[in-house]
C-alpha positions as CSV (number, residue, x, y, z in Angstrom):
1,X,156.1,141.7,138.2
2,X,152.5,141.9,138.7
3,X,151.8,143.1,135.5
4,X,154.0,140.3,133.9
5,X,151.7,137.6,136.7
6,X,148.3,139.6,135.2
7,X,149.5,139.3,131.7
8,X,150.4,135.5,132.0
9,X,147.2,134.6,133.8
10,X,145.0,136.2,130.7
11,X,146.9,134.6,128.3
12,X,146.4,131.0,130.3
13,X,142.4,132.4,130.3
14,X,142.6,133.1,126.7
15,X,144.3,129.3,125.9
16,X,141.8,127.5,127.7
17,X,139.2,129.2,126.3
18,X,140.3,128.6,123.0
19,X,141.1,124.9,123.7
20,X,137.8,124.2,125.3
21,X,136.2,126.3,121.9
22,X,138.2,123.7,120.0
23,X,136.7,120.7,121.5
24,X,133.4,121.3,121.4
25,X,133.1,122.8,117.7
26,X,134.7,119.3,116.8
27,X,132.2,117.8,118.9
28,X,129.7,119.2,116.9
29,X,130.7,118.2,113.7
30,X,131.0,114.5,114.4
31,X,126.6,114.1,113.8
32,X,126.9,115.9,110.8
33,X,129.2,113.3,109.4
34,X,127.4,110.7,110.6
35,X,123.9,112.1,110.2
36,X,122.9,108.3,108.9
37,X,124.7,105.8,110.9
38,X,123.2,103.2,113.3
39,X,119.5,103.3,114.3
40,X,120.0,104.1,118.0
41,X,120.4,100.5,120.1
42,X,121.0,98.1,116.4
43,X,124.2,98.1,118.1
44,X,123.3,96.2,120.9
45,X,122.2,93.4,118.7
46,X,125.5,91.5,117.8
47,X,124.2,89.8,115.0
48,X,123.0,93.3,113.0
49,X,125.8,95.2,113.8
50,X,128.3,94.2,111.2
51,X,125.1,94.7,108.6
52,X,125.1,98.3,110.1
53,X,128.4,99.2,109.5
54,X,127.5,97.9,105.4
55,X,124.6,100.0,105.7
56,X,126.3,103.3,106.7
57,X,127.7,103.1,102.7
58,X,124.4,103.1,100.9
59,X,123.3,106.2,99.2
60,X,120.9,109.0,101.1
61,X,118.1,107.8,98.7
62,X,118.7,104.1,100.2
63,X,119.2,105.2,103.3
64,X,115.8,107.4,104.1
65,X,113.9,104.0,102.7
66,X,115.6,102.6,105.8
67,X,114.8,104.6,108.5
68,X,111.2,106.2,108.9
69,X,111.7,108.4,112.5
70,X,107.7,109.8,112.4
71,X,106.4,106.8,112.9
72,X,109.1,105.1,115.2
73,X,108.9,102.6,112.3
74,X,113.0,101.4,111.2
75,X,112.9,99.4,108.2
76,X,116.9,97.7,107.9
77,X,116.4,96.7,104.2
78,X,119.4,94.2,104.0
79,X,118.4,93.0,106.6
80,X,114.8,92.1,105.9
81,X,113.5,93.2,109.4
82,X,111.0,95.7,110.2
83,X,110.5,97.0,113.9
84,X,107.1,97.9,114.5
85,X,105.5,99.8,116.7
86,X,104.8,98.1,120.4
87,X,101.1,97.4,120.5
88,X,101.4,97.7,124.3
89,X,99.4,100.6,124.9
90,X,96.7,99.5,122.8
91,X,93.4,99.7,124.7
92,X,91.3,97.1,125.5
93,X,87.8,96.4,123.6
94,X,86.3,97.8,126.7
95,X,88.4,100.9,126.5
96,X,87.5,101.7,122.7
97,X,84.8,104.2,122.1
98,X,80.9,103.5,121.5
99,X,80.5,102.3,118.5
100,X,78.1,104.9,116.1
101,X,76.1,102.4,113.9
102,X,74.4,105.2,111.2
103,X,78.0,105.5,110.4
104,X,79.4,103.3,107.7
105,X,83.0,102.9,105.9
106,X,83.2,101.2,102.6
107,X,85.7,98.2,103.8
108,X,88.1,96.1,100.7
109,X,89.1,92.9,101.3
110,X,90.8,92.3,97.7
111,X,94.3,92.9,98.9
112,X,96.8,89.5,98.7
113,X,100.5,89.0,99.2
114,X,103.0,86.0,98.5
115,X,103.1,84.8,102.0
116,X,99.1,84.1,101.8
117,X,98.1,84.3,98.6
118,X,101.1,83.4,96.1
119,X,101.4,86.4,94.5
120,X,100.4,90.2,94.7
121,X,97.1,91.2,94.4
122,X,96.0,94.7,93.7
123,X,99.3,95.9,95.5
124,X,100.9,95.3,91.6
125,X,97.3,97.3,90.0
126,X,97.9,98.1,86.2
127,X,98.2,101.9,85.2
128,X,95.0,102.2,83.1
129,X,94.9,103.7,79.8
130,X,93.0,106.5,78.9
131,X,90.0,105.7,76.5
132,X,91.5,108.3,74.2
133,X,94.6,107.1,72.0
134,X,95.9,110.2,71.1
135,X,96.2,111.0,75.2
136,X,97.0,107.8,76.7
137,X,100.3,108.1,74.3
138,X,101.2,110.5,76.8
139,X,101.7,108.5,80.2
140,X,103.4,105.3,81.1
141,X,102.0,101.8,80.8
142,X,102.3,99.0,82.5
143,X,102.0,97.7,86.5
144,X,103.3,98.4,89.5
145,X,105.8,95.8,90.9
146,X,105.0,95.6,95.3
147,X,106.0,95.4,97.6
148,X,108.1,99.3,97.8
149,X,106.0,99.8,94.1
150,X,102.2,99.6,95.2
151,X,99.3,101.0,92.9
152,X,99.2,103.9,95.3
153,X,99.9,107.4,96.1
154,X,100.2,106.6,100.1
155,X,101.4,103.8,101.8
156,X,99.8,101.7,104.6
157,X,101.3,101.4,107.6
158,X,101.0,97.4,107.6
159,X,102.9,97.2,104.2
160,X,101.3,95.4,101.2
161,X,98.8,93.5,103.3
162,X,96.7,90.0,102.8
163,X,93.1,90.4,103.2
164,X,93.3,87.0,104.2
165,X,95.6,88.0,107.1
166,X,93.7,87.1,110.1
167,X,96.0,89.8,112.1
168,X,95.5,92.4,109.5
169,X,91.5,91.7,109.6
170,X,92.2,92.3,113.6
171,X,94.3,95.4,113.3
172,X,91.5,96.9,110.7
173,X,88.5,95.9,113.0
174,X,90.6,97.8,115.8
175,X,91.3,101.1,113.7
176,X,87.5,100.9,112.7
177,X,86.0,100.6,116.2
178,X,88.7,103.0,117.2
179,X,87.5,105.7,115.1
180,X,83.7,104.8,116.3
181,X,82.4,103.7,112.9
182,X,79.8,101.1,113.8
183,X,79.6,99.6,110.6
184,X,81.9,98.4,107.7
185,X,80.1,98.1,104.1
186,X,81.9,95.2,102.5
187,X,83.1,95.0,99.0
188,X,80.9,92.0,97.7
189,X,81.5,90.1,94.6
190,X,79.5,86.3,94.5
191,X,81.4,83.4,94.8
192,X,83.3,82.2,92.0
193,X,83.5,86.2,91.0
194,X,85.9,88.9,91.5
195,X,87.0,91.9,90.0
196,X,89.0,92.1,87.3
197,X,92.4,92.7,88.5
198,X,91.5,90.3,91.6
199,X,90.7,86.7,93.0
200,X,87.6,85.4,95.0
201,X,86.9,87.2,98.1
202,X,83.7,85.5,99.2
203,X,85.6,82.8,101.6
204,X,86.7,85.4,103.5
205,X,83.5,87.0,104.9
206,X,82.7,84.2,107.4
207,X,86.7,85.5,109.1
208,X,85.4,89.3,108.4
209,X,82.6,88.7,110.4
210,X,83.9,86.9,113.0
211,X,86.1,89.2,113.8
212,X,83.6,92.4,113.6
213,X,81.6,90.7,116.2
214,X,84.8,90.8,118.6
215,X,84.7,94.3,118.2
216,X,80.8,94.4,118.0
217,X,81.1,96.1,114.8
218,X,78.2,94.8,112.2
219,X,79.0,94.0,108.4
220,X,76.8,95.0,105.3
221,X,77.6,94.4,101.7
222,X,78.1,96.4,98.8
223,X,77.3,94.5,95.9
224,X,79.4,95.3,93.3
225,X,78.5,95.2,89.3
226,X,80.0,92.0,88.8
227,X,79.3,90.4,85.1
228,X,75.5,90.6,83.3
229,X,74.6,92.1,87.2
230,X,70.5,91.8,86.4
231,X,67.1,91.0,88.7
232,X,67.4,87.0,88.5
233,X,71.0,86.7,89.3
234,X,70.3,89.8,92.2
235,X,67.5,87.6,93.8
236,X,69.7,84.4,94.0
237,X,73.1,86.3,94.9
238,X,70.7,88.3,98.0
239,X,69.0,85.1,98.7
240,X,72.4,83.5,99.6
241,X,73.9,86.7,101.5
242,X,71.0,86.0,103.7
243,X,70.9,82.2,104.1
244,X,74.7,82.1,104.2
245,X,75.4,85.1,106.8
246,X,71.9,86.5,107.6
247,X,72.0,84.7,111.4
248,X,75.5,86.5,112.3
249,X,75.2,88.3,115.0
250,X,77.5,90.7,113.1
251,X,75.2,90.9,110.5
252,X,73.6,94.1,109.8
253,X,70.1,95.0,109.9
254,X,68.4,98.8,109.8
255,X,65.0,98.9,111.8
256,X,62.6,101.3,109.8
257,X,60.1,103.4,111.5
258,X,57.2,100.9,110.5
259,X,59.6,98.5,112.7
260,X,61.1,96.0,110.4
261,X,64.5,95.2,110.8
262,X,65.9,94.5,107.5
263,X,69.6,93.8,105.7
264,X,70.9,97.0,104.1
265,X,72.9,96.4,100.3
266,X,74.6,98.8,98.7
267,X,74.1,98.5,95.1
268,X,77.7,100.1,93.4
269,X,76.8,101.4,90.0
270,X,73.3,100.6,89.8
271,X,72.7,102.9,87.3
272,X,74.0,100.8,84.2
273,X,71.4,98.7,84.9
274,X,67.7,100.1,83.6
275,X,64.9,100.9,85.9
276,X,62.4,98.4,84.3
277,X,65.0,95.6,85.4
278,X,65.4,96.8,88.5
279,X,61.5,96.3,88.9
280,X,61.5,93.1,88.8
281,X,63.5,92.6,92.2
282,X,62.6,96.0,93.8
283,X,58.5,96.1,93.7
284,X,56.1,93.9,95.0
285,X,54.4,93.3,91.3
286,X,58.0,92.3,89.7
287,X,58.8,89.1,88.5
288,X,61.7,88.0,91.3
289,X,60.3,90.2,93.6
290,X,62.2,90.4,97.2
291,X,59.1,92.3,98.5
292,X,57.5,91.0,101.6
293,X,59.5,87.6,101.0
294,X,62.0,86.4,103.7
295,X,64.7,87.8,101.6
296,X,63.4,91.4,101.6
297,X,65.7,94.4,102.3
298,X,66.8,98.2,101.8
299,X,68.6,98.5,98.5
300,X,70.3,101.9,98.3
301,X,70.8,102.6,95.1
302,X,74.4,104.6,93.7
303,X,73.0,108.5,92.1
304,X,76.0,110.5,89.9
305,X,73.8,112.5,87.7
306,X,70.5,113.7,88.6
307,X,68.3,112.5,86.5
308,X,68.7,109.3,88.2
309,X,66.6,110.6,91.1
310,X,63.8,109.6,89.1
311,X,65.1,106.3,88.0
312,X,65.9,105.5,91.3
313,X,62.1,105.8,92.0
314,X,61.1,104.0,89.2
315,X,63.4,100.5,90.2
316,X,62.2,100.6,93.9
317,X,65.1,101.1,95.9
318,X,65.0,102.8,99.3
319,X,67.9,105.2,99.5
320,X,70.5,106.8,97.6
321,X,74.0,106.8,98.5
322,X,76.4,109.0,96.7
323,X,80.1,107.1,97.0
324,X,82.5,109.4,95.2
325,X,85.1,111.1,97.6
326,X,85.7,114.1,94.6
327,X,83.5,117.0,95.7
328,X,82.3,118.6,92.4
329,X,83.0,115.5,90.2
330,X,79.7,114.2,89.7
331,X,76.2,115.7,91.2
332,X,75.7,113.5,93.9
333,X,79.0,113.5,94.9
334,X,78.9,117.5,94.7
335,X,77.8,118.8,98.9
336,X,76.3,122.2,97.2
337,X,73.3,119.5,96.0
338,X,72.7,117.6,99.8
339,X,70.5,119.5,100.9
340,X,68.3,119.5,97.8
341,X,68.5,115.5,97.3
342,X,68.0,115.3,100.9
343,X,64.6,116.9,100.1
344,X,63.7,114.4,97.0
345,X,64.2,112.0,99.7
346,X,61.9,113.0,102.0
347,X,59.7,113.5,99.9
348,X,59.3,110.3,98.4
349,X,60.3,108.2,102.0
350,X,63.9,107.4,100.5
351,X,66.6,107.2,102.8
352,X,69.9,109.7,102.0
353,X,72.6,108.4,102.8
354,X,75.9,111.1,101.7
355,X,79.2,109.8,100.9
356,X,82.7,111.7,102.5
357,X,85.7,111.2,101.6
358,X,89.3,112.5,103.0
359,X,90.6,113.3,100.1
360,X,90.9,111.7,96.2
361,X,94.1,111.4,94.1
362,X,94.5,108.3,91.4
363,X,96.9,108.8,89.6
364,X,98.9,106.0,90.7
365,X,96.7,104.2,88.7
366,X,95.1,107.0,86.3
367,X,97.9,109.1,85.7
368,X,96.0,111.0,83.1
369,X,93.1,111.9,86.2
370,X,94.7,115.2,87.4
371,X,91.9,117.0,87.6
372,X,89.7,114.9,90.3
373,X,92.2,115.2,92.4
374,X,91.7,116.7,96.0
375,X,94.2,117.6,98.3
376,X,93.3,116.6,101.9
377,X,94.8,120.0,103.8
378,X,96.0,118.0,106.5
379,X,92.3,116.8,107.1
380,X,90.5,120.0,106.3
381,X,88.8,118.6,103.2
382,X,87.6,115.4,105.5
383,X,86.1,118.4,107.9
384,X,84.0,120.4,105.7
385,X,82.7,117.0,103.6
386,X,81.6,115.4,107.1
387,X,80.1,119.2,108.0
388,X,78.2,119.4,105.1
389,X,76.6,116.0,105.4
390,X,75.7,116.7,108.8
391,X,73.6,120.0,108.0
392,X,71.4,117.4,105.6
393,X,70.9,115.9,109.1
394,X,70.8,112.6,107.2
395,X,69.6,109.3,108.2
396,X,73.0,107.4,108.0
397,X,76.6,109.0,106.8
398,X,78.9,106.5,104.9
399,X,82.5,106.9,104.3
400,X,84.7,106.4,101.3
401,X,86.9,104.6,102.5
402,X,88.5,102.9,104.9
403,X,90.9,101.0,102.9
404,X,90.7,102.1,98.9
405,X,94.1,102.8,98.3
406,X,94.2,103.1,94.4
407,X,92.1,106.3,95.3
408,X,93.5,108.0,97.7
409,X,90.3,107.7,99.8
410,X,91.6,105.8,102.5
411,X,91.2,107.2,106.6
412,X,93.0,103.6,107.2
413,X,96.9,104.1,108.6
414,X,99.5,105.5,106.4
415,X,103.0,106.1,107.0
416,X,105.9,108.0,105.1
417,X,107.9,106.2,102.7
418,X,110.5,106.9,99.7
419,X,112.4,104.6,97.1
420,X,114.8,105.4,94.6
421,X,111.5,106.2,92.1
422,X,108.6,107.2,94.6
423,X,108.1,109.6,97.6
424,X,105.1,108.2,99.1
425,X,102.1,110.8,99.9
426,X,101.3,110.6,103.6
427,X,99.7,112.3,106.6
428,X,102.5,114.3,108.3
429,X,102.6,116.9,110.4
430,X,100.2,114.6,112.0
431,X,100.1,111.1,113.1
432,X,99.1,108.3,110.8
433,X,95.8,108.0,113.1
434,X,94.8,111.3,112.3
435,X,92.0,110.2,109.9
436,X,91.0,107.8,112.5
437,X,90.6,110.2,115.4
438,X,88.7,112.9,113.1
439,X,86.3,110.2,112.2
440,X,85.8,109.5,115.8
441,X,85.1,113.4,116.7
442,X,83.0,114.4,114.2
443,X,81.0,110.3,114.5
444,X,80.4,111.8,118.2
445,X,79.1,114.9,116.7
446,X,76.6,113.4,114.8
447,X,75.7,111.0,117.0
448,X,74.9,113.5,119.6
449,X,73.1,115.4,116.6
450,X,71.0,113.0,115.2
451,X,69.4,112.6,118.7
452,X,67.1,115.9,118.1
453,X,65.8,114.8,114.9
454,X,65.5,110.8,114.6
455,X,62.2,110.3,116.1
456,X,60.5,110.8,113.3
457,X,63.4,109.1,111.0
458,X,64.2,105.5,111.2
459,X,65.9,105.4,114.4
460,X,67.5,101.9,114.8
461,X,70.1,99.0,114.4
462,X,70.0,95.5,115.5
């Protein structure tokens, strides 16, 4: 009898045991088959939650566009609602770091959008042809078609922007001062001009500096080679920089050694133009002079190949700047030369002013440009460009960029993103502010540097 008692009671145990097994495998099966269903709490909003059920039949390739986890980002595309980020933890302008003002980013404000400017601009760029017919047979033609089809390898966290977004101009001028660049180096066309797959940008610099001074951040230009670009047109276009902006208190101005404060330009690709010409705004002798003239300033002049160290000299400008993200891809943009064009400058009282860059990949837009490509190693590339310039112990350090997204050069946010045709690049295992907070450490680095050798540099920003 107590055997039969011991026998029953084991095979009770063993039941249980098996029905409790039972249960909880079945439990664990139910996420599998329902790995994409609801967004946790679009439930609790009555008038999505018949629009979720119709979501739950979409494919898995519309179904991942929909839901972006990393960044706490849920995109309902049927639904035409995006839940952002809560901005609640943001810190105050007191809160952000100290500003570093030898620290530039190259800043474009040629971005547009139908709900400010009636159409996409740039977000739709063309894919360029290659010059050579027999290659640019090879890859597709045509233009990208925003806002999920953006001229682009990554995608920004604030979607296909308008640069004449006054919030977007906010949130940039908050990532900026966030990462403690002091200084944004502005894209600059004159008015009634803009680049050719673009509209007029001018109107929006009195709103760009505006909101830089909120931030105390200070705004220079970079004067790009808008159409016959020569000395007399220079002279009139710097002449109304200065009278139209030049009292800003945003407004940028480098103090020399000799004590001068003076505007600082960016000349982009001021090598088409010849030295001679140059002349005739850069040297005191030249026929539209800005020497010694209200409208004087430092004009840093763009150097790719070497030989236009000595042009450079021979136009007047002040400093060299060397722009290109792509280690290797021209000479100035190459770090293994820094140290040597750091000594040119020096000797001749020019101020050097090296380019660093995150990464570089175009071929959203120059499919045919493999080869300039650089991968960014989850920000190891950034790293050992913003080493290198800071063993020139340089004057000033600029970045390129904060928001040129047709290169791949951008430190501004990205996030993930896939459509039926693209996986979007981004910046995962890490945050989309990762560029942001390396340019913060390593703009701390430098600036705690450049204390033991500025004295005898020029030294200071108004």
């Amino acid at each position: 009898m107590a055997k039969f008692r011991r026998r029953t009671c084991i095979i009770l145990s063993l039941f249980t045991l098996f029905i409790f097994s039972l249960m909880m495998g079945l439990k664990m099966l139910k996420p599998r088959a329902a790995t994409f269903g609801a967004p946790f709490g679009l439930d609790l909003l009555p008038e999505l939650h018949q629009q979720s059920i119709h979501l739950e039949k979409k494919t898995d390739s519309q179904k991942s566009d929909r839901i972006n986890i990393e960044t706490n980002t849920k995109t309902v595309k049927s639904a035409r609602i995006t839940m952002k980020p809560s901005r609640a933890s943001e810190p105050t302008v007191e809160e952000l770091p100290p500003l570093n003002y030898f620290l530039h980013a190259f800043y474009y404000s040629w971005y547009g959008n139908p709900q400010f400017d009636g159409k996409y601009i740039h977000w739709n760029h063309p894919i360029l042809e290659h010059w050579d017919p027999r290659i640019a047979k090879n890859y597709p033609q045509g233009r990208h078609n925003a806002p999920d089809d953006i001229g682009s390898s990554f995608y920004p966290e604030l979607g296909s922007y308008s640069s004449r977004d006054p919030s977007v101009i906010e949130n940039h001028m908050r990532q900026m001062c966030s990462a403690s660049i002091g200084v944004l180096a502005l894209s600059w066309y004159p008015p009634e001009s803009h680049d050719e797959n673009g509209e007029i940008t001018d109107n929006l610099v009195p709103t760009i500096l505006d909101k830089a001074h909120k931030y105390n951040l200070k705004v220079t230009f970079h004067i790009e080679p808008y159409s016959n670009r020569d000395a007399e047109n220079m002279y009139k276009n710097v002449k109304y920089i200065i009278d139209e902006y030049g009292s800003h208190p945003a407004f940028y101005k480098y103090k020399t050694k000799t004590g001068n404060a003076l505007p600082m330009f960016y000349v982009y690709d001021s090598y088409i133009t010849k030295p001679e010409k140059w002349a005739n705004l850069l040297t005191a002798s030249g026929s539209h002079s800005v020497r010694g003239s209200p409208y004087d300033g430092l004009f840093i002049a763009l150097l790719v190949e070497e030989k236009h160290k000595y042009d450079i000299l021979r136009s007047g400008f002040d400093g060299i700047y060397t722009y290109f993200a792509t280690n290797g891809f021209t000479y100035g943009s190459s770090h293994q030369n820094w140290a040597s064009l750091k000594l040119f400058c020096e000797k001749y009282n020019l101020i050097f002013i090296p380019s660093v860059g995150p990464g570089y990949i175009d071929t959203s837009i120059r499919p045919w440009n493999m080869q300039n490509t650089r991968n960014r190693i989850n920000g190891k590339y950034y790293e050992v460009g913003l080493s290198a310039a800071l063993q020139t112990r340089p004057s000033l350090i600029s970045i390129t960029s904060f928001n040129e997204w047709h290169e791949g050069t951008q430190i501004e946010k990205a996030v993930p993103k896939r459509t039926s045709s693209t996986v979007y690049l981004d910046y995962r295992p890490h945050k989309p502010s990762l560029y942001l907070e390396l340019t913060r450490k390593w703009s701390e680095k430098y600036c705690k540097e450049r204390t033991s050798y500025a004295l005898d540099q020029q030294v200071s920003v108004t």
